[in-house]
C-alpha positions as CSV (number, residue, x, y, z in Angstrom):
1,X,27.8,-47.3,14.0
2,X,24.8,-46.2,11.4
3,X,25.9,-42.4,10.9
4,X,22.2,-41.8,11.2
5,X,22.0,-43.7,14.4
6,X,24.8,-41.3,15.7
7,X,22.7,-38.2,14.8
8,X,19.5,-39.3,16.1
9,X,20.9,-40.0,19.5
10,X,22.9,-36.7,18.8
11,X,19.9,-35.0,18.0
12,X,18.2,-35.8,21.4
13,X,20.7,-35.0,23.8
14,X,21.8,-31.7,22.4
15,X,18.2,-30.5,22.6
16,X,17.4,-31.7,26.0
17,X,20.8,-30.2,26.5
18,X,19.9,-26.9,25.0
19,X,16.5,-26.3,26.4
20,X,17.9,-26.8,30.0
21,X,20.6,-23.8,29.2
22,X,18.2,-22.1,27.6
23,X,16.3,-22.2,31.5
24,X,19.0,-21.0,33.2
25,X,19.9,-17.9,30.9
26,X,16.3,-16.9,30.9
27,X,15.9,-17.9,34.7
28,X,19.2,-15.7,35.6
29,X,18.8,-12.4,36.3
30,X,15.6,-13.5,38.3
31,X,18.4,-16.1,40.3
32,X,20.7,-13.1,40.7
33,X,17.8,-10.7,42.1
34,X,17.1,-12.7,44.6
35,X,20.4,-13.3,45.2
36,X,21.1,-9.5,45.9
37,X,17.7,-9.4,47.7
38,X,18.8,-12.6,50.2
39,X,21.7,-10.5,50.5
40,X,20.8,-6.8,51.2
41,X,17.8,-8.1,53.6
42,X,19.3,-9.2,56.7
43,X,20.9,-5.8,57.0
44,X,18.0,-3.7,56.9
45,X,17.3,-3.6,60.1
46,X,15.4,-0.4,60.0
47,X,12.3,-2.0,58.2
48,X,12.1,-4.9,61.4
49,X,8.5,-4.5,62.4
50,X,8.0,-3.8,66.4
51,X,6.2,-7.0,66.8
52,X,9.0,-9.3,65.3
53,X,10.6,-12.0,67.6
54,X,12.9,-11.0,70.0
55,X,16.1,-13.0,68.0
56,X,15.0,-11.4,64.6
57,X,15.6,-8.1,65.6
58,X,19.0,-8.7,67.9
59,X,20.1,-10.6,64.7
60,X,19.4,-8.2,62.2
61,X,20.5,-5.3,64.5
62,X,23.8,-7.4,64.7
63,X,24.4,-7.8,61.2
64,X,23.4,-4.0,60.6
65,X,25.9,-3.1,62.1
66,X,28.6,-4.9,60.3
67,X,27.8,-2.9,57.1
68,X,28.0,0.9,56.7
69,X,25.2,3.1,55.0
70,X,27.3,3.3,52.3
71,X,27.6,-0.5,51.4
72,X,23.7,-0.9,52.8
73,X,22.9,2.2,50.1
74,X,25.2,0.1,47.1
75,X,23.1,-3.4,48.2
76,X,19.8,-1.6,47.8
77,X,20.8,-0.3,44.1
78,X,22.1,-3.6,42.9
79,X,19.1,-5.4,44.3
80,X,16.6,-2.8,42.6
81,X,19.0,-3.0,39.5
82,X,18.5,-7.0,39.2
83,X,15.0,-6.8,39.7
84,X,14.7,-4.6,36.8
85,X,16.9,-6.5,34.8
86,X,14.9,-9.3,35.0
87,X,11.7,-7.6,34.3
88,X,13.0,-6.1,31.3
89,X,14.6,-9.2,29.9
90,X,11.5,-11.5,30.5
91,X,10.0,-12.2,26.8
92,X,6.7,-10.1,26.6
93,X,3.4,-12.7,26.8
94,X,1.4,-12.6,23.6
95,X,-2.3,-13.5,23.4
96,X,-4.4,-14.8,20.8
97,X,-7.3,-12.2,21.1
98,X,-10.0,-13.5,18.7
99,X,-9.9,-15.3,15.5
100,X,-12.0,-15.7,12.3
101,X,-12.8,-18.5,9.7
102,X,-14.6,-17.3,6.4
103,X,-17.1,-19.4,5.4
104,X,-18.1,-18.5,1.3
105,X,-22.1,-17.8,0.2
106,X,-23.5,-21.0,-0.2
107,X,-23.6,-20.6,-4.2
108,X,-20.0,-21.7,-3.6
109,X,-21.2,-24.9,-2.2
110,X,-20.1,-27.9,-4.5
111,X,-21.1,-31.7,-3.9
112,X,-18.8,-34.0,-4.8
113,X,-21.2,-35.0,-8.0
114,X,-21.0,-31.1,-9.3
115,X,-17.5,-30.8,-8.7
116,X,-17.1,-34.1,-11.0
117,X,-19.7,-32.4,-13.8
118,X,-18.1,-29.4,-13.9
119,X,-14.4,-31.1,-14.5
120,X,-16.1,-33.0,-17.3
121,X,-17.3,-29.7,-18.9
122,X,-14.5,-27.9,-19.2
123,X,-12.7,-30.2,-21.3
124,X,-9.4,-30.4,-21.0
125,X,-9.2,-34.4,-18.9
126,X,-8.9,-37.2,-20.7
127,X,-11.2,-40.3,-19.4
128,X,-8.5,-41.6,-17.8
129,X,-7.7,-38.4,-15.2
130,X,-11.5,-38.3,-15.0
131,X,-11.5,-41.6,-13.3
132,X,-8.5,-40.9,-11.3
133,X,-10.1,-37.8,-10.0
134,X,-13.3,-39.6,-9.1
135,X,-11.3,-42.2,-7.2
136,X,-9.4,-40.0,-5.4
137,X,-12.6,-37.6,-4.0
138,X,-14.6,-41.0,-3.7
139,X,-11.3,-41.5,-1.0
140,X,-10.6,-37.9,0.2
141,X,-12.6,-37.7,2.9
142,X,-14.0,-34.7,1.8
143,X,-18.2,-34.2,2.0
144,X,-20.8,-33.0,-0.1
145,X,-20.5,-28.6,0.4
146,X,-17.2,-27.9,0.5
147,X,-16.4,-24.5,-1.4
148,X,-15.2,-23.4,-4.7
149,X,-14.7,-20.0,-6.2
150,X,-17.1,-19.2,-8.8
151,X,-14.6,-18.6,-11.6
152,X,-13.9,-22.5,-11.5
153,X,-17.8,-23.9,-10.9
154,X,-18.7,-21.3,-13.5
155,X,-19.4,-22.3,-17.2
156,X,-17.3,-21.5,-19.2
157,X,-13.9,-21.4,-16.3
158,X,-12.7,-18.3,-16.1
159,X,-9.5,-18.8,-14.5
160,X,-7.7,-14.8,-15.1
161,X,-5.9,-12.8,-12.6
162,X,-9.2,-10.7,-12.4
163,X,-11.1,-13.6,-10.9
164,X,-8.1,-14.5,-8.9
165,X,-8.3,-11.3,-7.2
166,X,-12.0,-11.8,-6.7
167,X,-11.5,-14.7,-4.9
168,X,-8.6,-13.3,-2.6
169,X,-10.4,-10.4,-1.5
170,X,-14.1,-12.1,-0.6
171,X,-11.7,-14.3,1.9
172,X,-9.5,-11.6,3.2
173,X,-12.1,-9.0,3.7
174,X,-14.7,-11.3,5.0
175,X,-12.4,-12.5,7.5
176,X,-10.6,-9.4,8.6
177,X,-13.6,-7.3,9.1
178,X,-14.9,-10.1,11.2
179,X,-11.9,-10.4,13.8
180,X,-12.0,-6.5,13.7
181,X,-15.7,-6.5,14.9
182,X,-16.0,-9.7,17.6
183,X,-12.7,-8.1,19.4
184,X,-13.6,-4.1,19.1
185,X,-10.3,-3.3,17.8
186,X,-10.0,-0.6,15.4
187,X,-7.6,-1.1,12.1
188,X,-5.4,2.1,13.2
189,X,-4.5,0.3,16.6
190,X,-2.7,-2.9,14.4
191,X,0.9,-2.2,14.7
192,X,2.1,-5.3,12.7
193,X,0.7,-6.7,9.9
194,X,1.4,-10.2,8.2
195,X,-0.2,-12.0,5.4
196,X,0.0,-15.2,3.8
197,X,-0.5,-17.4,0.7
198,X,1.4,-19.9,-1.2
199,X,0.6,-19.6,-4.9
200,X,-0.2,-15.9,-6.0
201,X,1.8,-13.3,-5.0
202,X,0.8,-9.6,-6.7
203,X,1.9,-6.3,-7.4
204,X,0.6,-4.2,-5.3
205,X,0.9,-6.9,-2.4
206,X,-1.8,-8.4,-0.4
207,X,-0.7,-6.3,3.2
208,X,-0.6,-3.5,0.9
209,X,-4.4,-4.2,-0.2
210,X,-4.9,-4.7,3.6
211,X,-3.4,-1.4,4.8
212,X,-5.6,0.3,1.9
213,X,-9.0,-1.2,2.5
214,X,-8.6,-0.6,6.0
215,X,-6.7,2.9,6.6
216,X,-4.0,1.2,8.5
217,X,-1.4,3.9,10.2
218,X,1.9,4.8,8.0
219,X,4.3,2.5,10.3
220,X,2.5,-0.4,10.1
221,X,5.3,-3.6,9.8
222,X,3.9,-5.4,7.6
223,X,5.3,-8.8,5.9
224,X,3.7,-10.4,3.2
225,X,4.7,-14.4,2.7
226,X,4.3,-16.5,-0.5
227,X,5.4,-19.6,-1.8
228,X,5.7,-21.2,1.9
229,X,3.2,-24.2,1.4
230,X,0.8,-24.9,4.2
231,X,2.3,-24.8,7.4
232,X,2.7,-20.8,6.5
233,X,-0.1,-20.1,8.9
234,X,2.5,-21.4,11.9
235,X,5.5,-19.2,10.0
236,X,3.6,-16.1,10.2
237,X,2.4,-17.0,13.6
238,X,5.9,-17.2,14.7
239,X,6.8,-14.2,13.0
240,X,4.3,-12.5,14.8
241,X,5.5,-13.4,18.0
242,X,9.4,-12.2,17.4
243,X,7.7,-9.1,16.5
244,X,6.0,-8.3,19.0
245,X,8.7,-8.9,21.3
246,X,10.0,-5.4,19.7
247,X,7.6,-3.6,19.4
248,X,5.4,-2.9,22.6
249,X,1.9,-2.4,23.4
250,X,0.4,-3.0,20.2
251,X,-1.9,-5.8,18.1
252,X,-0.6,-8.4,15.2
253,X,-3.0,-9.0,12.7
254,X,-2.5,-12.3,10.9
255,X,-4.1,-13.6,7.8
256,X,-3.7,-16.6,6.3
257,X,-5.3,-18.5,3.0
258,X,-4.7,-19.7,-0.4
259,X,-5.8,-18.8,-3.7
260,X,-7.3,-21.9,-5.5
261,X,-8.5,-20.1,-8.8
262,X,-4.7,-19.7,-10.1
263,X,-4.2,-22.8,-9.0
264,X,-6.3,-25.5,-10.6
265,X,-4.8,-27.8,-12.8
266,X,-6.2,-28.8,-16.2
267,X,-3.4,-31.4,-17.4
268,X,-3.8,-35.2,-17.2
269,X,-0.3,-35.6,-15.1
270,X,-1.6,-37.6,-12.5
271,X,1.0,-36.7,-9.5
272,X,-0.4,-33.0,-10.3
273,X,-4.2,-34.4,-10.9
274,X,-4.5,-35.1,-6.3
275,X,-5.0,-31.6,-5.3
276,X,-8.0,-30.7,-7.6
277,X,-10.1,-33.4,-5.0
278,X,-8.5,-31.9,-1.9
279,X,-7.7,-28.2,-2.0
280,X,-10.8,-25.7,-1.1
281,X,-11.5,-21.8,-0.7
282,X,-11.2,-20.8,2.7
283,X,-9.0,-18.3,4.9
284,X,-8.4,-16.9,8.8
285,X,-7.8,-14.1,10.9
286,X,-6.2,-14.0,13.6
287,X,-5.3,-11.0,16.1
288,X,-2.5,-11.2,18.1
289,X,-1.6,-8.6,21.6
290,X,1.4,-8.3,23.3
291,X,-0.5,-5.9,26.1
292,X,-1.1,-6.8,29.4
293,X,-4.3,-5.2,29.7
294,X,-5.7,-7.8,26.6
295,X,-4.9,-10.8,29.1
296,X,-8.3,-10.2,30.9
297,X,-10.4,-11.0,27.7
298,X,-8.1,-13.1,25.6
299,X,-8.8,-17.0,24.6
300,X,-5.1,-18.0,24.4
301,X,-1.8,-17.3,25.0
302,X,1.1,-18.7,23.1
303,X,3.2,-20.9,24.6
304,X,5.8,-22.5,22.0
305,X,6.6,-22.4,18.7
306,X,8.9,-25.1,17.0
307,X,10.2,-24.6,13.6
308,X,11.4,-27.5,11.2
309,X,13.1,-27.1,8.1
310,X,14.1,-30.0,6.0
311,X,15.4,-28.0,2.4
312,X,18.8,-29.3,2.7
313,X,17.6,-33.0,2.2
314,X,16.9,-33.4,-1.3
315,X,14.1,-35.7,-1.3
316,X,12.2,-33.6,0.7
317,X,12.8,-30.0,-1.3
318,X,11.4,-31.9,-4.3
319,X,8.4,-33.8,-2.8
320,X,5.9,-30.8,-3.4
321,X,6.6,-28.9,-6.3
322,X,4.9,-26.0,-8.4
323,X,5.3,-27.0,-12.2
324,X,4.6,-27.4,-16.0
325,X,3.9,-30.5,-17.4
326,X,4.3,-31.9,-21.1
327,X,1.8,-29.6,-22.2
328,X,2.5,-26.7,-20.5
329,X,-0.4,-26.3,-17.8
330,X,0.9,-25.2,-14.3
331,X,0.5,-27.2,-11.3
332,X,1.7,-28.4,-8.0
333,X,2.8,-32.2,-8.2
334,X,3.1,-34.4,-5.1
335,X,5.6,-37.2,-4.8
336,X,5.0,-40.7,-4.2
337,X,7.4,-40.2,-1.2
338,X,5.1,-37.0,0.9
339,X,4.4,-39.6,3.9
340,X,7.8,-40.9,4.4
341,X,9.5,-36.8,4.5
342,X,6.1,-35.7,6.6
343,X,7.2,-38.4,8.9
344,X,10.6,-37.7,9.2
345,X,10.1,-33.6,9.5
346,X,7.4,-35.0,12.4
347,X,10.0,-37.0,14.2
348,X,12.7,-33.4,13.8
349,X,9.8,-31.3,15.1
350,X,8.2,-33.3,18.1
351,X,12.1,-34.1,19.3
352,X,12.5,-30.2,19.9
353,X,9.2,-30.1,20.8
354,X,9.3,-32.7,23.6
355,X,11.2,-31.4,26.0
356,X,9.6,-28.2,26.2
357,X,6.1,-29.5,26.6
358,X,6.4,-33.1,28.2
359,X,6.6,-34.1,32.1
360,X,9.7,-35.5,32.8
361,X,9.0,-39.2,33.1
362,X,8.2,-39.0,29.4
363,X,11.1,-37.5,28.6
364,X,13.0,-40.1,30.5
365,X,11.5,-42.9,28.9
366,X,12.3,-41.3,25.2
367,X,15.8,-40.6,26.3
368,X,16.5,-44.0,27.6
369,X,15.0,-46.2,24.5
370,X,17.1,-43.6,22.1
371,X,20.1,-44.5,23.9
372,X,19.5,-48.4,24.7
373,X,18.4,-49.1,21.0
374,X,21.2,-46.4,19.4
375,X,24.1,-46.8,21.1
376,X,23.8,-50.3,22.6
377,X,21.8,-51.8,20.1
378,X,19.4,-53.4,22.2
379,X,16.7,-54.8,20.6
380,X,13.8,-52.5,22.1
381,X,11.2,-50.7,20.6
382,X,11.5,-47.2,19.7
383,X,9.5,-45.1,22.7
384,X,6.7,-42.8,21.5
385,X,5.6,-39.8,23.9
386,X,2.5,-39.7,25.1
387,X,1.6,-36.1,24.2
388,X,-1.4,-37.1,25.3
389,X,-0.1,-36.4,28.9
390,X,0.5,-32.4,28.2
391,X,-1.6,-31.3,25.8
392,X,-5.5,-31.3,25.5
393,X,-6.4,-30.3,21.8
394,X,-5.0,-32.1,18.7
395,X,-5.1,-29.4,15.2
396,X,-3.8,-31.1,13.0
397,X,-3.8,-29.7,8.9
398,X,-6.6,-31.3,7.5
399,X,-4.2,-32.3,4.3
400,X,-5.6,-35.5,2.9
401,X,-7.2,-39.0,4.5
402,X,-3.9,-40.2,4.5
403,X,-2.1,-37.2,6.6
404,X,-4.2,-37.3,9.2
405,X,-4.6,-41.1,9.3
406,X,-0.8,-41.5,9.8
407,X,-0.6,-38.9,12.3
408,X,-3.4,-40.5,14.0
409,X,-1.5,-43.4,14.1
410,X,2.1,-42.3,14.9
411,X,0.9,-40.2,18.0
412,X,-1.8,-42.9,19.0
413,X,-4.6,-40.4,19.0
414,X,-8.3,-41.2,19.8
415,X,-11.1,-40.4,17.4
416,X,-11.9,-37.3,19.6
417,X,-8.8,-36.0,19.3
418,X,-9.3,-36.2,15.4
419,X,-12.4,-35.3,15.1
420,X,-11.5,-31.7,14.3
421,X,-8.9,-32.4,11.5
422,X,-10.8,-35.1,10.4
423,X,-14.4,-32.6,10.6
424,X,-12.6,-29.8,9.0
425,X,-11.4,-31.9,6.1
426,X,-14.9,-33.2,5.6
427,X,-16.8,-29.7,5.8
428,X,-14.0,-27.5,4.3
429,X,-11.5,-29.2,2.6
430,X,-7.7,-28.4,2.4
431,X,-8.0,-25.1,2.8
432,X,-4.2,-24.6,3.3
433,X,-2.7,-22.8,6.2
434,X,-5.8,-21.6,7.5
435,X,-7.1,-25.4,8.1
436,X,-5.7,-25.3,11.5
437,X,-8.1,-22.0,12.7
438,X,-11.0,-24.1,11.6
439,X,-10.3,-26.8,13.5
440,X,-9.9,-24.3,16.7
441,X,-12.7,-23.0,15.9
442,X,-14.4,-26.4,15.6
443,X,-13.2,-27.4,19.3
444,X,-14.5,-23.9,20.2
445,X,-18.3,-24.5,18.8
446,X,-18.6,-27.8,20.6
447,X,-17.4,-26.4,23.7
448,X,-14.3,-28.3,24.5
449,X,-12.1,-25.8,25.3
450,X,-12.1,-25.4,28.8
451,X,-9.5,-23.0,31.0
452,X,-6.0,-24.1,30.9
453,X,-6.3,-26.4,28.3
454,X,-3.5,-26.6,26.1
455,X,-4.1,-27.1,22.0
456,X,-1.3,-28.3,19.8
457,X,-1.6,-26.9,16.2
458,X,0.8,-29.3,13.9
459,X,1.4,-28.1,10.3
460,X,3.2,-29.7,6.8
461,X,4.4,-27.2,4.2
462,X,6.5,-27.8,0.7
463,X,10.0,-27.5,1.3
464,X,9.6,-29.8,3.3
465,X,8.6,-27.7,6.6
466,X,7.2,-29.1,9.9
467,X,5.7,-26.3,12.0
468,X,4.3,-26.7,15.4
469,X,2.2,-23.9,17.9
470,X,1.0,-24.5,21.3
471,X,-1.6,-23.0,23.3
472,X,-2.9,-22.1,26.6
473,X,-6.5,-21.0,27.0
474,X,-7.0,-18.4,29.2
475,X,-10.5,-19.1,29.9
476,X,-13.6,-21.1,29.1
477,X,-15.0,-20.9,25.7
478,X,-19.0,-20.7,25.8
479,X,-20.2,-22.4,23.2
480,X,-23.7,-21.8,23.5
481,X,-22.8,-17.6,23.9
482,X,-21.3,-18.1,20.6
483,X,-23.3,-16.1,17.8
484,X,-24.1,-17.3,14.5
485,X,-21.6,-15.0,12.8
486,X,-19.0,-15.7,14.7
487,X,-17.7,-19.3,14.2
488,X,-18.4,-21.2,10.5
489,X,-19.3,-24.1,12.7
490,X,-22.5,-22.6,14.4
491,X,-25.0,-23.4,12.0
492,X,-24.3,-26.9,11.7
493,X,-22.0,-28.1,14.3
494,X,-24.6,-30.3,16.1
495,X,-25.0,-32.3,13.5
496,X,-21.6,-33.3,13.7
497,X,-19.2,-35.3,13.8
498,X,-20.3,-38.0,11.1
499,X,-19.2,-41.0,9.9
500,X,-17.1,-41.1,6.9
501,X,-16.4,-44.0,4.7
502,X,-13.1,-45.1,3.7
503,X,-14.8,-44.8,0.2
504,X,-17.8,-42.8,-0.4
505,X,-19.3,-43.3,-4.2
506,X,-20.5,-40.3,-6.2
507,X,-23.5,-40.9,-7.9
508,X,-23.0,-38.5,-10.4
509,X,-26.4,-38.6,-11.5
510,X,-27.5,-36.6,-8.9
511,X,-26.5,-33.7,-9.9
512,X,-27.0,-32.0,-13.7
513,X,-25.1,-29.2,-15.2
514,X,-27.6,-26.3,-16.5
515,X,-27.8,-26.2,-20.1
């Protein structure tokens, strides 16, 4: 038998396997509580009410009397003592509180024709990547004001740590002070900290930047990730979690997003060429409670999160890659085989993922093709779950036409469910880890999140990482109490969705550089 046959089938059981262990230690000092309790009741026939029946209290006043007030005393302790057992080993609930999108000035606005003119100006393509790079937007779903940072629509580019710095700190403040504001929470109250971005990593770091702008207490935990691709934004989420399962009754702050002015490449390598049409400014914030009293005002509460790392498999540590070409210009080059290792980390994530999220007769149905067309060869076809069936909201990073068209596909998704992936890609661009907050923030504007709906935030990183999140919303969003500050959708999101081509043209005459 195919080796990879073996492990696939492997794969499966052991995790239906483990998440049912995993119930039963989490489940058992609850069973043995009650246990005790079951136990120690009958015998406590002091606490039968007058008015009880007749054979309740002759049988408890019976059984009474086969233990002494010694033993009684020993069954009320160990009773007490499992209940507080379980209480203390029950993982602490953490809630999303609020979250923020930035949205940049609108001199950072850049149709597609600009963003071709100002490529052309600075010099360094030859006609050929020219071309390539107006195919490529002409097919990257993107629209016609997604966002750079002025050092790169500038004339002459000033690409420079200086204006790097610029750029990080409009998104980072702009969204922290934001989340700080629409939830009331001061900066002092934040007990962990995390931030991060892929591509520029400074001295002093970014939570440090944080802690200072914001006069954030002395023990602040703070963590500051780099280099961890997109699905970072699900990392740090996770992290976050873990956290605050330490440390009690406090806030997470999380902020993720990417620096793009580092980051642009001015070579003619054409695998290195792709993310110059997709790759935007943008950035999130996102506070995170672990305290009970937040529950009452909350949006969310996090469910699961599934982490998939693929390193070990060589094709997918080398499908996204930071790099110098020929010449020596610096950028990130994607292989011709990125959909083939997405898929595959997909398949790794959603089979740990199943279990915990989908009803049983799904499960079943998964199980049973796995096995029929694994081990006995039958000639069936491979069972998808319908994820439709436990979850409500689709966020899917917005990371090219072709991501989301293939997840669209694999996990036979309606146009609704894509809509905010394929929305955010369009208004935004790749905007990194942070995509996924614009997209909840999308479902948010147009009122779709309802109470107890559950939203599935999906994730690709280099590496090759597969992250997923799931939610539970606590209450109704209401869009129309939403104020114009508060979502980047607001302004605009009633003129949305619209239709996007397959391929769009630039006429690039409609827009002329200044002389």
């Amino acid at each position: 038998m195919d080796r990879e046959l073996v492990r696939t089938v492997k794969l499966a059981t052991k995790n239906h396997a483990g998440v049912l262990c995993r119930r039963v230690v989490r489940h058992l000092p609850h069973i043995v509580a009650v246990t005790a309790l079951v136990a120690a009741a009958p015998r406590l026939s002091t606490l039968a009410a007058p008015g009880a029946s007749w054979w309740v209290r002759v049988q408890w006043a019976e059984l009474a009397g086969e233990m002494s007030a010694p033993a009684l005393a020993v069954a009320c302790w160990l009773a007490a003592l499992a209940a507080l057992t379980y209480a203390a080993s029950r993982p602490r609930a953490v809630y999303l509180v609020d979250l923020a999108g930035y949205k940049a000035p609108v001199e950072h606005e850049a149709s597609r024709a600009k963003t071709i003119a100002h490529f052309g100006r600075c010099g360094r393509f030859s006609d050929e990547s020219m071309a390539f790079q107006k195919r490529m937007l002409e097919r990257s779903g993107l629209g016609e004001a997604t966002h750079f940072p002025m050092s790169l629509i500038s004339l002459p580019v000033d690409m420079c740590l200086h204006t790097a710095r610029e750029e990080s700190h409009a998104v980072i403040f702009g969204a922290v002070d934001e989340v700080l504001r629409k939830s009331a929470v001061a900066a002092a109250d934040v007990g962990v900290l995390i931030f991060n971005t892929s591509l520029l990593s400074c001295t002093p770091s970014f939570t440090s930047l944080i802690a200072n702008r914001y006069k954030m207490r002395p023990d602040v935990v703070s963590h500051n990730l780099s280099g961890m691709g997109c699905s970072a934004g699900i990392i740090a989420i996770d992290l976050a979690k873990r956290l605050l399962q330490v440390h009690a009754n406090t806030y997470a702050l999380v902020v993720s997003t990417e620096n793009i002015t580092l980051n642009a490449y001015m070579g003619n390598n054409r695998s290195m060429l792709v993310t110059n049409t997709l790759f935007r400014v943008g950035g999130a914030a996102i506070l995170l409670s672990n305290r009970r009293a937040d529950r009452r005002r909350a949006k969310y509460q996090l469910i699961h999160t599934v982490r998939t790392h693929r390193g070990a498999h060589d094709q997918s540590f080398g499908c996204v890659t930071q790099e110098e070409d020929d010449a020596g210009e610096v950028g990130v080059s994607l292989s011709k085989e990125l959909m083939v290792v997405a898929g595959e980390a997909l398949k790794t994530n959603i089979t740990t993922l199943g279990p915990l999220v989908l009803p049983m007769s799904e499960q079943l149905r998964f199980l049973a093709t796995v096995v029929l067309k694994k081990v006995f060869r039958a000639d069936v076809k491979a069972y998808l779950p319908d994820f439709k069936l436990a979850l409500d909201h689709f966020c899917i990073h917005a990371g090219g036409r072709g991501v989301l068209d293939e997840l669209e596909k694999s996990l036979k998704l309606s146009p609704w469910h894509m809509e905010p992936s394929r929305m955010t890609l369009y208004r935004f661009g790749n905007t990194s880890s942070s995509s996924l907050w614009y997209e909840l923030a999308y479902c948010e504007a147009k009122g779709r999140i309802r109470k107890g709906d559950r939203v599935w935030q999906i994730a690709f990183g280099s590496g090759f990482k597969c992250n997923s999140a799931v939610w539970k919303a606590l209450r109704t969003v209401d869009s129309a109490a939403i104020a114009a500050g508060d979502n980047p959708w607001i302004k605009e999101v009633d003129m949305l969705p619209v239709d996007v081509p397959r391929v769009a043209p630039i006429d690039e005459s409609s827009y002329q550089l200044p002389n």
